[in-house]
C-alpha positions in Angstrom: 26.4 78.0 -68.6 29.1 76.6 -66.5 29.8 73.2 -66.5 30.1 71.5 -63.0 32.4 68.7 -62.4 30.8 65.2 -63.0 32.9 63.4 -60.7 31.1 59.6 -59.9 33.1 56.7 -58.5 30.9 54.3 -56.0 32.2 51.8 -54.0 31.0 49.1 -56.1 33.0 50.0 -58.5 35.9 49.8 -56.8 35.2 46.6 -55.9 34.3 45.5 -59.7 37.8 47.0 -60.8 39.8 44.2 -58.4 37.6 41.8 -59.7 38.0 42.7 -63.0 41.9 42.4 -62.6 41.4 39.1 -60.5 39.4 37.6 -63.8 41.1 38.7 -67.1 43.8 35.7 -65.9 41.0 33.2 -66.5 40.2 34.5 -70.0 41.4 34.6 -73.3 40.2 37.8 -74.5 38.3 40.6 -73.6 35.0 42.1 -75.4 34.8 45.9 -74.8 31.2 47.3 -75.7 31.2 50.8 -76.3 28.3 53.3 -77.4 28.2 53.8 -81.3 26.4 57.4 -80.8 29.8 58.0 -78.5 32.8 55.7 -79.7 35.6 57.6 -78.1 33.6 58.8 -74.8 32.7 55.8 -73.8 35.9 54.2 -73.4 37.0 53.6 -70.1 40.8 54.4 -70.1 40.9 52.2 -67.1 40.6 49.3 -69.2 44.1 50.2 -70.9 45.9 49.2 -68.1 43.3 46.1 -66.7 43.2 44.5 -70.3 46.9 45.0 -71.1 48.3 42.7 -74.3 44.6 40.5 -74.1 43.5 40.5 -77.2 40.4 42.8 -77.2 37.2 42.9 -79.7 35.3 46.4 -79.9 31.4 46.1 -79.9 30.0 49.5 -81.1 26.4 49.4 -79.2 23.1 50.9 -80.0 24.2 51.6 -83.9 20.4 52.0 -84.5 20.8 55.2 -82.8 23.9 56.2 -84.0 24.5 57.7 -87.4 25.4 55.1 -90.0 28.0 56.9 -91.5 30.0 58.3 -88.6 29.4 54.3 -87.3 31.6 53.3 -90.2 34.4 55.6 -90.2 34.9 55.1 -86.6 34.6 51.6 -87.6 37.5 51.7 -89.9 39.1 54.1 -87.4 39.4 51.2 -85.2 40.5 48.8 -87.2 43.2 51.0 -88.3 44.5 51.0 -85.0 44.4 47.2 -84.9 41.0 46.0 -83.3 38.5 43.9 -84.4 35.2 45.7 -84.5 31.5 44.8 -84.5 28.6 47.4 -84.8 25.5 45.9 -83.3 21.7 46.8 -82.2 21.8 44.3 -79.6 18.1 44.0 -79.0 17.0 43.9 -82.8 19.8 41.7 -84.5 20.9 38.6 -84.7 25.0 38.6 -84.1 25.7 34.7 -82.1 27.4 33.6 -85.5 29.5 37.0 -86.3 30.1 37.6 -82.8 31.2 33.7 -82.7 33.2 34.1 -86.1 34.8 37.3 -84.8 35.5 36.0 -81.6 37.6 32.6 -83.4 39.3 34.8 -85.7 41.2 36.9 -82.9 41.9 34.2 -80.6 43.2 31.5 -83.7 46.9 31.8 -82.6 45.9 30.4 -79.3 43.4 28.1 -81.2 46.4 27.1 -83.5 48.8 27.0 -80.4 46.7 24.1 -79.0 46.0 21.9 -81.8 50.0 22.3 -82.6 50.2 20.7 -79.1 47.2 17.8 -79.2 45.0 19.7 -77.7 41.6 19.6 -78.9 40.2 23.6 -79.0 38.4 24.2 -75.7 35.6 26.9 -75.5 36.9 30.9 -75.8 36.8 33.1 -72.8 35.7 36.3 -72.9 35.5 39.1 -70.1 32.4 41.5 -71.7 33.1 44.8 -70.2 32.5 48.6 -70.5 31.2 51.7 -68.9 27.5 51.6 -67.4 24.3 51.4 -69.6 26.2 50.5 -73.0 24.2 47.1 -73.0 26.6 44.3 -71.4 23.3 42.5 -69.9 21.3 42.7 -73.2 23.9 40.9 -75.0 24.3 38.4 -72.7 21.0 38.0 -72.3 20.0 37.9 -76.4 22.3 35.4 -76.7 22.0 33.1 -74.1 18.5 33.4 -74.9 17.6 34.0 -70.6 17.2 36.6 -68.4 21.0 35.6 -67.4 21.8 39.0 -66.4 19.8 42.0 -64.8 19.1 44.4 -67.3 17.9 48.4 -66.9 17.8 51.4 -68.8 19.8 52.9 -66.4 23.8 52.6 -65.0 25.0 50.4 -62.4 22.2 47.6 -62.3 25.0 44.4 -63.0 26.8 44.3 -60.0 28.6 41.4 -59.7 30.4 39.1 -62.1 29.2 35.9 -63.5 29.6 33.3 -65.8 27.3 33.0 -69.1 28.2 29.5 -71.2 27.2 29.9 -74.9 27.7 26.0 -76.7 30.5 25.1 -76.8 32.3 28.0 -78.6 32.0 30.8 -76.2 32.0 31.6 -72.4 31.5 35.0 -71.3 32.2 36.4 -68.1 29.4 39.1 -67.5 31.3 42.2 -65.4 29.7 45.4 -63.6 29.7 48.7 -65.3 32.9 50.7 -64.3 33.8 54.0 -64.8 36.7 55.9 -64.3 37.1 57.6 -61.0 37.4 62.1 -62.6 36.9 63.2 -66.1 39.5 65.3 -67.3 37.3 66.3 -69.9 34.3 67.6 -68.4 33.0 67.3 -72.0 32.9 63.5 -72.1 31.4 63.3 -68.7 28.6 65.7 -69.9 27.9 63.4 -72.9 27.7 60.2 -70.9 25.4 61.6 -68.6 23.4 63.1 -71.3 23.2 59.4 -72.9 22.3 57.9 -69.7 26.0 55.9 -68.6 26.0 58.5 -65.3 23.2 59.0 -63.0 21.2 61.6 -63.8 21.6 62.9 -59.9 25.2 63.9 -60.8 24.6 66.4 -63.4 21.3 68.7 -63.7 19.1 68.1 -66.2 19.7 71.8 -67.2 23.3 71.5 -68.2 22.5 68.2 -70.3 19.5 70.0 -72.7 21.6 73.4 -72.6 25.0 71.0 -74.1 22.3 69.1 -76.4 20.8 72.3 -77.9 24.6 73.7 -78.1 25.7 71.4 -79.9 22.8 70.8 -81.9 22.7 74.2 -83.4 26.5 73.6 -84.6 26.2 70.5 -86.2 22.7 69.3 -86.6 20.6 72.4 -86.6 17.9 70.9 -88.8 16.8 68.9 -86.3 15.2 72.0 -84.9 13.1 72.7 -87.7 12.0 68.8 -88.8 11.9 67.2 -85.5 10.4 70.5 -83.2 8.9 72.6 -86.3 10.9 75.3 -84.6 12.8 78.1 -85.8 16.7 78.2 -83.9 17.5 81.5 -82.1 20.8 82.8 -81.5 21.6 81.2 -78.2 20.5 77.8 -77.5 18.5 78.2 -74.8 15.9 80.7 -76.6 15.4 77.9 -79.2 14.8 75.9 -76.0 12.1 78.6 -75.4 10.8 77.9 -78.6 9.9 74.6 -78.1 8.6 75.0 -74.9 6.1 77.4 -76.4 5.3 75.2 -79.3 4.6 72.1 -76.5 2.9 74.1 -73.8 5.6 74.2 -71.2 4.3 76.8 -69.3 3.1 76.9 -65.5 1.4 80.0 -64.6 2.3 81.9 -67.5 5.8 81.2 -67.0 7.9 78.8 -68.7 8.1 75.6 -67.2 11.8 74.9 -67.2 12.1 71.9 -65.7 9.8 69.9 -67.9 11.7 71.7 -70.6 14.7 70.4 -70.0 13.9 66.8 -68.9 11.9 66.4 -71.4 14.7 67.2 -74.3 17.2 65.0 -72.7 14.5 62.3 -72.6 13.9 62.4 -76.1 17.3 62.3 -77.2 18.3 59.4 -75.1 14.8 58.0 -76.9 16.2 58.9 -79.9 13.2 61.0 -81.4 15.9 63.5 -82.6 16.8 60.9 -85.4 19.8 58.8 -85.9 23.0 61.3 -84.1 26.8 60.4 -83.4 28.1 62.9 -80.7 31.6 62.8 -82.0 33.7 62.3 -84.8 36.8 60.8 -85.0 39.6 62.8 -85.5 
C-alpha cells in the first residue's frame, strides 16, 4: 500500500513557533516531553534550532504504554548523548519531587552563578514543549493540581501559551503543540498519526492499521495470536481479515473494512495490544 504524504502545518502553529522563540529568553531551561512508545519520532527537529544551548530535560511520556525495556535503553541512549531524562506516566505517578530534583540539578550552574553573586536562588523557568498529544496539559495539570491547561486526547487543543507557578521551585511556561511543517520520513509521520499526535483527517485510517499489522507481523507477531486469538497470514492485511472474521466485521456478507481498520488503530492507541515501543534506537 502506498503511503501518501502526511504533510500538516496550521496556522496556529506558526504562530506558536514565534512565540515559542519570543519566550525561551524568559526561561532558564526547556522541558521537551516526548512519547516513550516513539522516542525518536516524536521529536520535533524544529526545537533544535528554537532551544539552541538552553539546557533541555527529556520527559519520556506515556511509559505505561511503552515497553519497559526499550524505555530504558532509549533512556540511557539519551543520556549518553548528554540529556537529562525522566520516564513518566503522567496521569498515574507521582513525579513533582523528581521532576523538581531533576529540574535543580541541570540548572545548578546558574543556581551556583547567583548565590556566588548574593543573590538568593529565584524560582526555575521552564518552557514545557513538544509535538501535539504527548501530554504537556496533563502534566501541568497533575502538578499544579487544576485544570490549568485544556487537556484532550487528541492534537492541537493548547493553543496559546501561559504561565503555571509550582511553589516556589518551579514555573512553567505551558506552550501549544507544534509540529514540523513536511516529514521527510513518511515513516515517522505515519507513526505519529497512528499514535494520535496528527489528525486523524490527514492520513486514512486504512494506511495506519495496514502500517500497524506490517509491522506487527515483523516484530511482535505474537500479539496476533494472544491478544486477537488469530492465526497471522502472509500479508498483513489477510491477518486483518482474520480478525475481522473472528469480531464480526461484516456488512452484508462482506467484510466491513472500515470498522476494521478503525477499530485496530483504536486499540492500539488504547493500548489493548500490550505494552509496544515503535522504534528502537539505533
Amino acid at each position: 500500500m502506498q503511503q501518501k504524504q502526511i504533510q500538516w502545518f496550521p496556522g496556529h502553529m506558526t504562530k506558536a513557533k514565534r512565540q515559542m522563540e519570543d519566550s525561551l529568553k524568559l526561561v532558564d531551561f526547556v522541558i521537551e516531553i516526548r512519547d516513550a512508545r516513539i522516542p525518536e519520532s516524536s521529536k520535533n527537529p524544529m526545537l533544535e534550532t528554537l532551544i539552541k544551548n538552553k539546557p533541555r530535560l527529556i520527559i519520556l511520556s506515556k511509559k505505561d504504554k511503552a515497553d519497559p525495556v526499550l524505555t530504558k535503553a532509549w533512556k540511557e541512549r539519551f543520556e549518553s548523548q548528554g540529556s537529562v531524562v525522566l520516564p513518566l506516566d503522567l496521569i498515574h505517578e507521582n513525579y513533582k519531587n523528581p521532576l523538581i530534583q531533576a529540574s535543580k540539578e541541570l540548572c545548578a550552574p546558574l543556581i551556583e552563578k547567583q548565590k556566588k553573586r548574593g543573590i538568593r536562588p529565584r524560582a526555575l523557568r521552564a518552557m514545557v514543549c513538544g509535538i501535539p498529544n504527548v501530554g504537556k496539559s496533563t502534566l501541568i495539570n497533575t502538578l499544579a493540581k487544576r485544570k490549568a491547561a485544556q487537556t484532550g486526547d487528541k492534537p492541537g487543543v493548547t493553543k496559546s501559551l501561559q504561565w503555571i507557578k509550582l511553589g516556589a521551585d518551579l514555573e512553567l511556561l505551558d506552550t501549544p503543540g507544534v509540529l514540523w511543517p513536511k516529514f521527510e520520513d513518511q515513516e515517522i509521520g505515519t507513526k505519529l498519526a497512528l499514535l494520535g499526535s496528527i489528525r486523524d483527517e490527514v492520513v486514512s485510517q486504512d494506511e495506519l492499521a495496514y502500517y500497524a499489522a506490517k509491522w506487527l507481523q515483523e516484530n511482535k507477531p505474537e500479539v496476533f495470536e494472544n491478544v486477537y486469538q488469530v492465526q497471522m497470514q502472509e500479508s498483513p492485511y489477510d491477518t486483518l481479515v482474520e480478525i475481522a472474521k473472528k469480531r464480526g466485521y461484516l456488512r452484508k456478507g462482506e467484510i466491513d473494512d472500515d470498522r476494521l481498520m478503525r477499530s485496530f488503530v483504536k486499540e492500539i492507541r488504547e493500548n489493548k495490544c500490550g505494552q509496544i515501543t515503535w522504534e528502537k534506537p539505533e
